[in-house]
C-alpha positions as CSV (number, residue, x, y, z in Angstrom):
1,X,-53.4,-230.6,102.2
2,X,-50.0,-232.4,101.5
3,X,-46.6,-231.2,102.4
4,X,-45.7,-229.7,99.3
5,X,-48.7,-227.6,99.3
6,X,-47.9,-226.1,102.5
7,X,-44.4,-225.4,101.7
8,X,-45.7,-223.7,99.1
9,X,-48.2,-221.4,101.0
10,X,-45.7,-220.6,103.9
11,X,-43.2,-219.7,101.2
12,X,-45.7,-216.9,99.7
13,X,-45.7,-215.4,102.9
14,X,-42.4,-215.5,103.9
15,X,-41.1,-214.0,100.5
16,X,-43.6,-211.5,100.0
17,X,-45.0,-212.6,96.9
18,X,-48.1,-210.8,95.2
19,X,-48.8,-212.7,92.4
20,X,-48.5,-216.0,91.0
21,X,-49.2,-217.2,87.6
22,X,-50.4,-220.8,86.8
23,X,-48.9,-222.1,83.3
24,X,-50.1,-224.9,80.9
25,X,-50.2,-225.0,77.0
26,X,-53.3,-224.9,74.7
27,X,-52.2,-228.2,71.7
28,X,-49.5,-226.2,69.8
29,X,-47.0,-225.1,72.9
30,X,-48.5,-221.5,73.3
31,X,-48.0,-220.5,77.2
32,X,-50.8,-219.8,78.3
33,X,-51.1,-217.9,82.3
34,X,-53.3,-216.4,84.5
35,X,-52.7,-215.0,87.2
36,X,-54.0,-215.1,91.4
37,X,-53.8,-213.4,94.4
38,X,-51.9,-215.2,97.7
39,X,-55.7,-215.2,99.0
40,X,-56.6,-218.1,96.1
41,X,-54.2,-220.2,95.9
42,X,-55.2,-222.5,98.9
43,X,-58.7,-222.8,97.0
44,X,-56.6,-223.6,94.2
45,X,-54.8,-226.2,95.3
46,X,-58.3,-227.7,97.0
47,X,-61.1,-226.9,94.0
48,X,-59.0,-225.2,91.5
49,X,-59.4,-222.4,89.1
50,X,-62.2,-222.4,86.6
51,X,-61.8,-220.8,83.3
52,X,-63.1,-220.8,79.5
53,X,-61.5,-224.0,77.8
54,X,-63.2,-223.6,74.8
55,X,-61.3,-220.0,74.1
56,X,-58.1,-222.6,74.2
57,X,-56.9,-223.9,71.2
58,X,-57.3,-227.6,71.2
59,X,-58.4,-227.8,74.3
60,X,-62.6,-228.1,74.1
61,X,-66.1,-227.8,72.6
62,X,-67.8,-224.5,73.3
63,X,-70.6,-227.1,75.2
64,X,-68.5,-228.4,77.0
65,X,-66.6,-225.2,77.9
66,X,-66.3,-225.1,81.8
67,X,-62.7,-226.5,82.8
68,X,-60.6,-226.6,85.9
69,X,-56.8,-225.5,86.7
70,X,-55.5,-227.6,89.4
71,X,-51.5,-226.1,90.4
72,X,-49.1,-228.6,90.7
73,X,-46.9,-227.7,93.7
74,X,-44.0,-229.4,92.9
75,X,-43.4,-227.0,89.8
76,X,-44.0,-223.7,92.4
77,X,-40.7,-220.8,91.6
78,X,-40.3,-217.8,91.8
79,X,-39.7,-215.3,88.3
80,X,-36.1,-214.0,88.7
81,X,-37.1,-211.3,85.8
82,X,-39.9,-209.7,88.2
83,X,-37.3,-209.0,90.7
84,X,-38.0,-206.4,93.5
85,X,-41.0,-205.7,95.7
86,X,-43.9,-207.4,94.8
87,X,-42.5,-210.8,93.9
88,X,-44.3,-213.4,91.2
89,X,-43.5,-217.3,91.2
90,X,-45.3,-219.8,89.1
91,X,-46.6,-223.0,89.0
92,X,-47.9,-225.4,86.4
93,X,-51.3,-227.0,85.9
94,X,-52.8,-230.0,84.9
95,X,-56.4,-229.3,83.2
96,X,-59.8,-231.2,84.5
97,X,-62.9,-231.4,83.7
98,X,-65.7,-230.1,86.3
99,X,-66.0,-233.7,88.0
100,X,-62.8,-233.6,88.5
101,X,-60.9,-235.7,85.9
102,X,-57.8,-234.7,83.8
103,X,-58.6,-233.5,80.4
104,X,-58.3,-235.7,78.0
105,X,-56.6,-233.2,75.9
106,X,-54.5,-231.4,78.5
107,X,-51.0,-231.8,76.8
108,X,-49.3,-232.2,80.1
109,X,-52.0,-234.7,80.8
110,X,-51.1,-237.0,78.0
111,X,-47.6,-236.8,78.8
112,X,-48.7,-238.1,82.3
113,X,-50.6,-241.1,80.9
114,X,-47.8,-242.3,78.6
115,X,-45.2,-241.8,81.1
116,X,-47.6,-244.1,83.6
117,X,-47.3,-246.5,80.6
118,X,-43.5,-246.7,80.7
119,X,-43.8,-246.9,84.5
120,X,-46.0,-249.9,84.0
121,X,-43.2,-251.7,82.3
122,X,-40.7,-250.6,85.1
123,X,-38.9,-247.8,83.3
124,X,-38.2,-244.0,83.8
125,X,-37.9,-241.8,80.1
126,X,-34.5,-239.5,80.6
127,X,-34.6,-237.1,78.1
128,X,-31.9,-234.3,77.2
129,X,-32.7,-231.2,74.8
130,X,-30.4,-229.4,72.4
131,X,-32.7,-226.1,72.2
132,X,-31.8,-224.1,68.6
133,X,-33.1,-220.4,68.3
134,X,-32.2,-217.5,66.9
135,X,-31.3,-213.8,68.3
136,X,-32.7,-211.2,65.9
137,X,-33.5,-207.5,65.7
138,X,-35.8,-205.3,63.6
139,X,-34.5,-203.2,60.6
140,X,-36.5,-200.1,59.4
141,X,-38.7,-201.9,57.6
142,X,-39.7,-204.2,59.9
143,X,-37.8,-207.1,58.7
144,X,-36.0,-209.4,61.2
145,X,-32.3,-209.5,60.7
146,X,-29.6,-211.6,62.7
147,X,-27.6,-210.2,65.7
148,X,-24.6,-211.4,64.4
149,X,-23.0,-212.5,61.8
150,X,-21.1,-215.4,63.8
151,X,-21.0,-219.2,63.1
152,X,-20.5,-222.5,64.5
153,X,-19.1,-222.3,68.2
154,X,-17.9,-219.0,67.2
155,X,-16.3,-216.7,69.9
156,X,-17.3,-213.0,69.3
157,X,-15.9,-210.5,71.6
158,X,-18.3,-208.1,72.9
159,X,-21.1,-209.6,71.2
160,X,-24.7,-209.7,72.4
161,X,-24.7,-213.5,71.8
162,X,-22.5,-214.0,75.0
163,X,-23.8,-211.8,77.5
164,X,-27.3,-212.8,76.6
165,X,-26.2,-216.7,77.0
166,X,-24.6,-215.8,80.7
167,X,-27.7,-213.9,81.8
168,X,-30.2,-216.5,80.1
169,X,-28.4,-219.8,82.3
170,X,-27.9,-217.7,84.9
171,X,-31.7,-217.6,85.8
172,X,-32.1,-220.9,84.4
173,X,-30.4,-222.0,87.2
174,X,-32.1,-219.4,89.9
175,X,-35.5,-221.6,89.0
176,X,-33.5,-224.5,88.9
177,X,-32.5,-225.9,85.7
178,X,-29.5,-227.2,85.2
179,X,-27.7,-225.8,81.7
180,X,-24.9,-228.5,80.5
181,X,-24.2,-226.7,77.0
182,X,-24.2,-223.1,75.8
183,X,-22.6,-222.1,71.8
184,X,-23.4,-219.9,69.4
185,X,-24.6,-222.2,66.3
186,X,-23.8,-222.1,62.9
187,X,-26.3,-219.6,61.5
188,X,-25.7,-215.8,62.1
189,X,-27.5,-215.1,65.4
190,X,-28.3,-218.4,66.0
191,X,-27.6,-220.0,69.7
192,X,-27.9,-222.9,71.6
193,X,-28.5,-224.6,75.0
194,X,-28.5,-227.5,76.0
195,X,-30.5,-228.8,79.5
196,X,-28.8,-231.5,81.4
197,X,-31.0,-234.7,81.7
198,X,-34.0,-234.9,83.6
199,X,-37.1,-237.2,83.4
200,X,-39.7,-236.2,80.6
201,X,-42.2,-234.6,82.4
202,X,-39.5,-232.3,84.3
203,X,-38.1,-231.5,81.2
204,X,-41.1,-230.4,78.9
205,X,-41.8,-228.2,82.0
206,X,-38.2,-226.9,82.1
207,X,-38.1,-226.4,77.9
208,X,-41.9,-224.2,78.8
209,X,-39.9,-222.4,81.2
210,X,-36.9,-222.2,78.8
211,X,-38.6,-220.5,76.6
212,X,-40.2,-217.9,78.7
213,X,-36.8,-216.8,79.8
214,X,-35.1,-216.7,76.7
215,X,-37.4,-214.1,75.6
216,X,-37.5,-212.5,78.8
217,X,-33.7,-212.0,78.4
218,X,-33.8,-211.2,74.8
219,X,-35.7,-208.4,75.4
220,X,-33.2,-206.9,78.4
221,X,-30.8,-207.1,75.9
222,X,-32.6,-205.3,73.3
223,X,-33.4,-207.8,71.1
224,X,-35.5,-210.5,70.1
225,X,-35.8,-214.5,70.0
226,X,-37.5,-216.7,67.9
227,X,-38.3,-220.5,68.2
228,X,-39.0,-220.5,64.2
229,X,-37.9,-223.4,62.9
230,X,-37.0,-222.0,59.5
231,X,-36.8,-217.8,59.8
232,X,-34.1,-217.4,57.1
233,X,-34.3,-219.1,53.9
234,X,-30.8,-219.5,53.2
235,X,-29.5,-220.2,56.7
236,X,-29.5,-223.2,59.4
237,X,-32.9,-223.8,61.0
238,X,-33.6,-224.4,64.4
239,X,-34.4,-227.8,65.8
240,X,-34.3,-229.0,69.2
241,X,-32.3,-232.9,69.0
242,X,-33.6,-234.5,71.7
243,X,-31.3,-237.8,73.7
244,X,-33.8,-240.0,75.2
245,X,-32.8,-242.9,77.3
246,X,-34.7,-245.9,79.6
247,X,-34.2,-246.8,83.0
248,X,-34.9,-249.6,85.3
249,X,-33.8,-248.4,88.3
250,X,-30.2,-247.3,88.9
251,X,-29.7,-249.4,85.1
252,X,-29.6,-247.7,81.5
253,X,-31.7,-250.5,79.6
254,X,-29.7,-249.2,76.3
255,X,-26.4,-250.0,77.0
256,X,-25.3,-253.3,76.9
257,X,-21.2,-253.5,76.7
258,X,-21.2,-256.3,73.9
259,X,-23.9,-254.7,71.1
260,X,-23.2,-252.8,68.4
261,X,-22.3,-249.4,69.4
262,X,-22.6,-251.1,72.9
263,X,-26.5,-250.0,72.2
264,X,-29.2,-253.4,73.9
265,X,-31.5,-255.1,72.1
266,X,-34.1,-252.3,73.6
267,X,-32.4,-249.8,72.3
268,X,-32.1,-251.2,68.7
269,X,-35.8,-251.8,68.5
270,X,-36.6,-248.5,70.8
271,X,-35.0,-247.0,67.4
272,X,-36.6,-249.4,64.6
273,X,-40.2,-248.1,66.5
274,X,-39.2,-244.3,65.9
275,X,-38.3,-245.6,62.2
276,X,-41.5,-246.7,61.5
277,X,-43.7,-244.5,63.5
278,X,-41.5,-241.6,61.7
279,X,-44.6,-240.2,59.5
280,X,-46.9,-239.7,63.0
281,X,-44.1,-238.4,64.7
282,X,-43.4,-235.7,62.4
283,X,-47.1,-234.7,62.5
284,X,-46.5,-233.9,66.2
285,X,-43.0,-232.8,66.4
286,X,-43.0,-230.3,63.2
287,X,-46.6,-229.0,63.1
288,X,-46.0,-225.6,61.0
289,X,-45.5,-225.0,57.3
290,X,-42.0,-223.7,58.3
291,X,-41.0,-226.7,59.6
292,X,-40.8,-228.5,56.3
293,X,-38.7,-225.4,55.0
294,X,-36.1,-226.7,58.0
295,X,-36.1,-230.8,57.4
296,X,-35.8,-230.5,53.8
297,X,-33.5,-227.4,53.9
298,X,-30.4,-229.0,54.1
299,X,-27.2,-227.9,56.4
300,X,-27.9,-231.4,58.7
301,X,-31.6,-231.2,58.9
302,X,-33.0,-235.4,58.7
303,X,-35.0,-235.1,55.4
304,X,-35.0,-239.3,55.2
305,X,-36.2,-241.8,57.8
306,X,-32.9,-243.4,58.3
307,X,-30.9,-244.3,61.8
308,X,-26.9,-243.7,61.8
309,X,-24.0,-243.2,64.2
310,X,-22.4,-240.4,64.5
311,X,-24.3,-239.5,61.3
312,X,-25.5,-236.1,61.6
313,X,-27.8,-236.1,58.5
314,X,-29.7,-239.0,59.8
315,X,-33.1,-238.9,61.6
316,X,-32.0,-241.4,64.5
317,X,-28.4,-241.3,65.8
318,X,-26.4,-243.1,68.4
319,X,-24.1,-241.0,70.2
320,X,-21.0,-242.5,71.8
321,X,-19.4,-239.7,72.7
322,X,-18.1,-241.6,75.9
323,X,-17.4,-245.4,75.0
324,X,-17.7,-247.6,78.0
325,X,-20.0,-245.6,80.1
326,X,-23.2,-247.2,80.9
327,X,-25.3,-243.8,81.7
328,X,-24.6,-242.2,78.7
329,X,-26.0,-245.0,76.1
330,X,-28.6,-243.4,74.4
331,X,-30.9,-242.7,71.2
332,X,-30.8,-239.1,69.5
333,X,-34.1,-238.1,67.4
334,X,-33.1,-235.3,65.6
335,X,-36.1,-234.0,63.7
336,X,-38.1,-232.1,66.0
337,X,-38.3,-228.7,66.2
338,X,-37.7,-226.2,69.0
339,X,-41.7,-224.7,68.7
340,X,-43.0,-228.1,68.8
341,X,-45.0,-228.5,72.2
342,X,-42.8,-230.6,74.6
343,X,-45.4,-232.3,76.3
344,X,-46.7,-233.8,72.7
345,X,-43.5,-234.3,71.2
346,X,-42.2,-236.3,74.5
347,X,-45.2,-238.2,75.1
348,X,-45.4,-239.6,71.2
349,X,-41.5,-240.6,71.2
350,X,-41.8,-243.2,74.3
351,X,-44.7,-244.3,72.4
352,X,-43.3,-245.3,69.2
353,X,-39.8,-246.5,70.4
354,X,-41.4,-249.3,72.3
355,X,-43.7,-250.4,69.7
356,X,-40.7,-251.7,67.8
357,X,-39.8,-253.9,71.1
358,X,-43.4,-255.0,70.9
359,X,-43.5,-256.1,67.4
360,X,-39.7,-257.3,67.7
361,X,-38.7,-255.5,65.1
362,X,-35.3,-254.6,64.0
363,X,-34.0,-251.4,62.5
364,X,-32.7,-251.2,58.7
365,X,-28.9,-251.1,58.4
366,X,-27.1,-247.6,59.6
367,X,-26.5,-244.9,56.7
368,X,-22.4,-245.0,57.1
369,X,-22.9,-241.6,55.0
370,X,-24.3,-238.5,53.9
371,X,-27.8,-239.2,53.3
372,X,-27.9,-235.3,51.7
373,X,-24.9,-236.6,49.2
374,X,-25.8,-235.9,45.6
375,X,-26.7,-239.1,43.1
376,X,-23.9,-240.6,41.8
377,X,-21.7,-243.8,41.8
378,X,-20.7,-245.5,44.8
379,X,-22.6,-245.3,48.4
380,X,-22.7,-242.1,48.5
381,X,-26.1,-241.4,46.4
382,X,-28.2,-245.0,47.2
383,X,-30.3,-243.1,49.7
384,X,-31.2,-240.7,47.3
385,X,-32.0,-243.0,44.7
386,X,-33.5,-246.4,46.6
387,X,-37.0,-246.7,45.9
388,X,-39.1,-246.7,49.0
389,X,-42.4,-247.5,50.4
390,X,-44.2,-244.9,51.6
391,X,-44.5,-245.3,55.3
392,X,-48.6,-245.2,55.2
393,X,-47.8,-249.3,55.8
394,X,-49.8,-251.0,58.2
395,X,-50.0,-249.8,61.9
396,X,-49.5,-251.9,64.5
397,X,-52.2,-252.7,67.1
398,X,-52.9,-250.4,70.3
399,X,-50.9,-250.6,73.4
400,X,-51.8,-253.7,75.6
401,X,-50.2,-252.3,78.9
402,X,-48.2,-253.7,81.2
403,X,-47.5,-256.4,78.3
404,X,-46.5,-253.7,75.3
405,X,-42.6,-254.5,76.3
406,X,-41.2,-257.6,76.0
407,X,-38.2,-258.6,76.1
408,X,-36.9,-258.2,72.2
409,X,-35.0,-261.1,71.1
410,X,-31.9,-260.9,69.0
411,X,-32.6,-260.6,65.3
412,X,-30.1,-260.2,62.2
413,X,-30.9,-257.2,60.5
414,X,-32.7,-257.1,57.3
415,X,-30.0,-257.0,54.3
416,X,-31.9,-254.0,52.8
417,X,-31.4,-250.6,53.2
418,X,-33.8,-248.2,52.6
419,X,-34.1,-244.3,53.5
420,X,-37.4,-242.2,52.9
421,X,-38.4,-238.9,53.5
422,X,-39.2,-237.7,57.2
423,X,-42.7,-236.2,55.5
424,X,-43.1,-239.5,53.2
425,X,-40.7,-240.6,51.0
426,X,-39.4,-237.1,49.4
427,X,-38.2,-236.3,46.1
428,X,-36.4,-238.6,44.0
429,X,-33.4,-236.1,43.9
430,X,-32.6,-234.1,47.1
431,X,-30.9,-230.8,47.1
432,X,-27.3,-230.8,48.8
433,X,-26.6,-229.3,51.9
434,X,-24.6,-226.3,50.0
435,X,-26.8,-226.1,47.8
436,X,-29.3,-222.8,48.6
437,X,-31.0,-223.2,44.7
438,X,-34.3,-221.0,44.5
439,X,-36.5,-224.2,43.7
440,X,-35.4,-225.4,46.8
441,X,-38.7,-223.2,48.3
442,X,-41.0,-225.3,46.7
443,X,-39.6,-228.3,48.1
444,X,-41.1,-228.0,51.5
445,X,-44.7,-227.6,50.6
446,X,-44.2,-230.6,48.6
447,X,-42.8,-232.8,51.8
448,X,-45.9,-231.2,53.9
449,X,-48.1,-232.4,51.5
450,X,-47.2,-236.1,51.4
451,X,-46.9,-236.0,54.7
């Protein structure tokens, strides 16, 4: 028995705590938990806990049912909501099979492999969530119907936005997650907070967690949150923009002072590999029918597959929010959603992004504008109206680890320009952003479908 697993049994007993429930996810993000006595959890940590994987989504054949829950220590804290006698912490899982091997389909497990990829190549994947949701009540008819009717960074005296946010990061922090951000949005009864960086694995943990408390909260206060990516028709939807960045070391390997944007070489074709592994992506990252409502719903959602800066409407952005500062170079993909499972969605991103270094490939030229702009003359309606090829192109070849990064040479970007859909490549004619027509439903089934 190591350290941490001591630490974790002599805390038990000195905090008096009667229960603790071990986490993981079946493949869509559902939080899944059961729950042991004190007694169990040094058998845990030695044999694990066995349980029913086939009754998991995703997760295993009904022959093949018998699984294992093995606690990860390091993940071990206690729930501030069950307060009081009795105390319950948690801890997360990894999934094996019987002899002892991690499931092949354990999310968290597949994060765990790609990560030891990137390690390979002597990096560490920082990543930094901007978590969307929505704060909503139930009307007489059961309907959902927004808390508010506040907008954008909106300051509403009295309102249950802010003393929800306070007591939401306030036990955030008591399990120790550190909260950088907290706003109301721009739909009515729409929030948002943003995590400060951690490494992937940390983080998809943290957004799990995130979530649990968030709707712990919302229901002290008397109300209710949803993750939907698209609950209101005519209103923002709810994405979760995600900043990812590599390290070697101590060193940001996307910053270099003389590039473009003072993004590297790594970082250019870390974003032409999200570009062309868009379609894939957007399999993992938006995985409902209501997600397509959201990216081709307007109001800054990235409906084409296009990289800007400080382009909100693209799919890819580079933020420079602080010029000259090496740790904050980074990329920004924008089209996942806040229900997509944070161990799938951050294990297919450091995938993609360094197949572009592989195949030294280079990035399309920056949309400079709105890519939502209606047609018309001038810049402002070629995304809209360039023909594009679907992005069903040919794949490149499976990682070959620890060779899949090499160093990207310099390359002069590609004179054309060309923006397709995030589900393929869209309708000829998008809607605008202010524009809430009542075709506009069908739209979305029609981006899931090419997709």
């Amino acid at each position: 028995m190591d350290k941490q697993q001591e630490y974790v049994l002599r805390a038990i007993e000195e905090r008096d705590i009667s229960f603790i429930r071990l986490w993981f996810t079946d493949v869509s993000g559902q939080l899944k938990s059961v729950a042991i006595a004190p007694a169990e959890v040094e058998s845990a940590f030695e044999e694990g806990i066995g349980f029913d994987g086939s009754a998991i989504e995703g997760l295993t054949r009904v022959f093949e049912s018998d699984m294992l829950l093995a606690p990860d220590p390091s993940t071990f804290q206690m729930l501030p909501w069950r307060d009081g006698d009795n105390g319950v912490a948690r801890m997360f899982c990894d999934v094996l099979t019987p002899d002892g091997e991690p499931a092949r389909t354990d999310p968290r497990s597949v994060l765990e492999r790609q990560l030891a990829r990137v390690a390979e190549a002597g990096f560490t994947c920082y990543i930094h969530p901007e978590i969307e949701f929505y704060l909503v009540n139930r009307d007489a008819d059961g309907r959902i119907r927004p808390t508010d009717d506040a907008g954008y960074f909106d300051h509403v005296p009295g309102g249950t936005a802010h003393d929800f946010r306070r007591q939401a990061i306030l036990m955030l922090e008591q399990m120790g997650i550190s909260v950088q951000f907290s706003h109301h949005e721009g739909g009515p009864g729409q929030n948002e907070i943003d995590l400060r960086f951690a490494d992937a694995l940390s983080m998809a943990d943290n957004i799990m967690t995130f979530r649990a408390v968030v709707e712990e909260v919302a229901l002290k206060e008397g109300c209710l949150a949803t993750f939907m990516p698209k609950p209101f028709p005519d209103e923002f939807g709810s994405g979760m923009h995600t900043h990812f960045s590599l390290f070697e070391g101590d060193r940001n390997a996307f910053f270099d002072p003389a590039g473009q944007y003072q993004l590297s070489a790594i970082g250019r074709s870390f974003i032409a590999g999200l570009l062309h592994h868009a379609s894939e992506i957007t399999a993992v990252t938006n995985q409902h029918v209501n997600s397509y409502k959201r990216l081709w719903g307007g109001d800054e959602a990235p409906s084409y597959v296009c990289w800007g800066h400080n382009n909100r409407s693209a799919l890819v952005r580079v933020p420079m929010h602080k010029p000259g500062k090496a740790q904050s170079a980074r990329v920004e993909f924008r089209g996942i959603d806040s229900s997509a499972n944070p161990y799938l969605a951050y294990a297919v991103i450091p995938a993609a992004g360094p197949q572009g270094a592989s195949r030294r490939a280079t990035s399309s030229p920056e949309a400079e504008d709105d890519v939502w702009a209606p047609v018309g003359d001038g810049a402002q309606g070629r995304w809209a109206s360039t023909p594009c090829p679907p992005l069903s192109r040919a794949r490149s070849p499976p990682w070959s680890a620890p060779t899949w990064w090499p160093t990207p040479s310099a390359r002069t970007p590609s004179s054309s320009s060309c923006a397709t859909s995030a589900a393929s490549t869209g309708p000829t004619t998008p809607r605008s952003p202010t524009s809430r027509s009542a075709s506009s439903s069908r739209a979305p089934e029609r981006s899931r479908r090419q997709l």
